[in-house]
Steps between C-alpha positions, in 0.01 A plus 500: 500500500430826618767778457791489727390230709860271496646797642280517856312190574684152538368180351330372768244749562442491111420099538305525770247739327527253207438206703209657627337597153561111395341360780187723373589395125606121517364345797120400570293708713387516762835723535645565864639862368353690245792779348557625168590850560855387565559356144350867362739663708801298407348502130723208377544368131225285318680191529601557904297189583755283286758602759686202681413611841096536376498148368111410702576141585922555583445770709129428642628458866652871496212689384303317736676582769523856387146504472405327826729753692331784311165375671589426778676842540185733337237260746713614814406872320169469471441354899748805618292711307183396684635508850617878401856484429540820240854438429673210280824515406678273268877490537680418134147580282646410177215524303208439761166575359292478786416881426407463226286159456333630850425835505180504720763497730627860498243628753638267740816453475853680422717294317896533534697343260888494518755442259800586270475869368533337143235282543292741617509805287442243220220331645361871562549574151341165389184577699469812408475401116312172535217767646514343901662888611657475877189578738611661789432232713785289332868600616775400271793565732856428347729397725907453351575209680844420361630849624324414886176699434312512825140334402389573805524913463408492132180304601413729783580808292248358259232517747543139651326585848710299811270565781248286248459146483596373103541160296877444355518264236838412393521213226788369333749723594676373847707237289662753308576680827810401763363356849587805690306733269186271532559528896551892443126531325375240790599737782403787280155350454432319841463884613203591273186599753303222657256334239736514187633161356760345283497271241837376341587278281881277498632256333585176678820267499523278160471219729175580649323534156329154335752292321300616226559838478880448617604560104295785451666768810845359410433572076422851662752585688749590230245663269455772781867535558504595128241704502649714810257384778687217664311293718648578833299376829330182564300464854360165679138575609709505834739688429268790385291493789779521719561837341206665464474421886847627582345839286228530755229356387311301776224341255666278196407230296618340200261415195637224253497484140365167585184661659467741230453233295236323667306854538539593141545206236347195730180490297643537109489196311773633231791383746614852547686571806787751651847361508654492839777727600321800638326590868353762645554633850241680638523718842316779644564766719 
């Protein structure tokens, strides 16, 4: 893998740029996300798809869900884009390629993208020598979160505009977070300017999911205690709502896995389709 990359970005954001590189590699097209840049800038081993977790049929129902919330997610981009939203900020990038597979972008849009400093002065580096460069219309803003970084001045101070409507994408981080740091970022967020909207991902209740996929959350659980990113928060559909209108947002919805799946996968005849386990709320200012 490329130099000094145990030391800054955590396994998950590594899988999900594999995941997304072996739905392009192992499953049938007509593909619902198209992203290979990810596995270049992780640039793992020859043999990484004989990893356990990239086994195609055991862990099918991840990487479609990673997928599906990847379209879903760069589709809510494009349609802010055309209404004339210039801003889109993603809250815990990882490695997000949206910059990079999309490009015709950059005369429309500034995009913010906020993580660890280690994560992103390597995935700076990594661009930089895979050729993509950092156009000035993409903001890598790192934020120390474990020492209380404020996000919200490091994004303004890296030209995020307030008084202008923006899209905030924030996937797969709130159930690493504690409840009343995903109510902080609601109240910090349900005061963006009129126009801007939110689209966040959780995790729900093991007991919510389809008996089928039961196995799978609880098999994870310990694996991302040992690997330092416990799972933390789970949220009802309810129970999520209820927050993001206690924030201050007056417009919320909730979007199921469920429905993702019916958007995404209901036409594929090769029986792939996104495990349960993860929603999205979506609100708007």
């Amino acid at each position: 893998m490329a130099d000094g990359q145990n030391e800054v970005l955590d396994s998950s954001a590594v899988r999900v740029a594999l995941w997304r590189a072996l739905h392009v590699q192992a499953d049938p097209p007509a593909h619902v996300f198209e992203d290979e840049v990810g596995l270049r800038l992780v640039a793992p081993d020859d043999g990484w798809r004989r990893r356990p977790d990239m086994d195609p049929q055991g862990t099918s129902g991840f990487r479609a869900a990673i997928v599906a919330r990847a379209r879903f997610v760069e589709d809510l981009v494009v349609e802010a884009a055309d209404r004339g939203v210039a801003q889109y900020v993603v809250l815990g990038a990882g490695l997000d390629t949206f910059a990079q597979r999309r490009p015709e972008f950059g005369s429309r849009l500034r995009v913010f993208e906020i993580d660890q400093p280690g994560t992103q002065s390597w995935k700076r580096r990594r661009l930089v020598e895979l050729g993509y460069g950092v156009p000035d219309w993409l903001r890598l803003v790192p934020v120390d979160f474990e020492a209380g970084g404020d996000w919200w001045g490091q994004l303004c101070a890296a030209g995020f505009d307030p008084a202008r409507p923006a899209l905030v994408a924030c996937t797969g981080v709130t159930m690493y977070l504690s409840k009343d740091a995903t109510t902080a970022t609601l109240r910090r967020l349900a005061g963006l300017a009129p126009g801007s909207r939110l689209a966040m991902t959780f995790t729900l209740p093991t007991e919510l999911l389809d008996e089928a996929d039961r196995p799978a959350l609880e098999a994870t659980k310990p694996q991302a205690q040992a690997a330092g990113t416990p799972f933390v928060s789970f949220y009802t559909p309810q129970e999520m709502l209820a927050l993001a209108r206690g924030a201050g947002f007056e417009d919320v919805r909730h979007v199921s896995g469920r429905g993702l799946a019916e958007r995404y996968f209901a036409d594929r005849t090769d029986g792939l389709r996104p495990s349960s386990g993860e929603d999205f709320l979506m609100a708007a200012t």
